[in-house]
C-alpha positions in Angstrom: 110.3 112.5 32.1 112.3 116.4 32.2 109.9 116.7 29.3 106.6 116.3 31.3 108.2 118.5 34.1 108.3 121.5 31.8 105.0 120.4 30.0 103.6 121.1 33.7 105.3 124.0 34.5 104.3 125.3 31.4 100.5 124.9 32.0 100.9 126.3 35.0 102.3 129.4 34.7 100.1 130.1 31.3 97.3 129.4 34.4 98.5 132.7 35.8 97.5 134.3 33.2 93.4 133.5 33.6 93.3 135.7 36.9 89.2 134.8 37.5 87.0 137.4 38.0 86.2 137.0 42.2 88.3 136.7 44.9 87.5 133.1 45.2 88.0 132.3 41.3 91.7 134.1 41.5 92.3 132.1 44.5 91.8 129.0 42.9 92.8 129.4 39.8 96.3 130.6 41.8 96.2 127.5 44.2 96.1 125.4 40.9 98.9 126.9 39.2 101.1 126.5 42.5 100.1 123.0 42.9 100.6 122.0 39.2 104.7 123.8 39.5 105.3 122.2 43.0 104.6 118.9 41.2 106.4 119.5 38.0 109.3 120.6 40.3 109.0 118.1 43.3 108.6 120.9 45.6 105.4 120.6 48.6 102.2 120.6 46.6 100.3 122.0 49.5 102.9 125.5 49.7 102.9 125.6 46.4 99.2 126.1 46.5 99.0 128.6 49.2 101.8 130.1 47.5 100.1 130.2 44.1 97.0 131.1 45.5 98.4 134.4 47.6 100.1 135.3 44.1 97.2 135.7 42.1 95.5 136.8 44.3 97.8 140.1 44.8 98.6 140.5 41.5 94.8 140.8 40.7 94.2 143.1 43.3 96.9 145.2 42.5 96.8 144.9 38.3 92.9 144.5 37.7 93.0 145.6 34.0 96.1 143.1 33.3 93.4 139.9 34.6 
């Protein structure tokens, strides 16, 4: 089971790394990441998608030619 945990958390955070080219694309693809750590972690799936989503978000806005 650890195993899947980092599986997830893995995916996740390689999520990151597709920023989406709108506002609303980073958003989700932010709030996706978040929710898929929160669960590989056993932390509140619905932070860790606001948190996830605010993320990408400002690292999109403030690194555009890194996304």
């Amino acid at each position: 089971m650890q195993l899947h945990k980092w599986i997830l958390a893995g995916a996740a955070a390689l999520s990151l790394s597709a920023c989406g080219d709108t506002f609303g694309e980073q958003a989700v693809l932010g709030a996706g990441a978040g929710a898929g750590t929160a669960v590989a972690t056993g932390g509140d799936i619905t932070t860790g998608a606001v948190i996830g989503a605010a993320a990408n978000v400002a690292y999109c806005r403030k690194y555009p030619s890194r996304c």
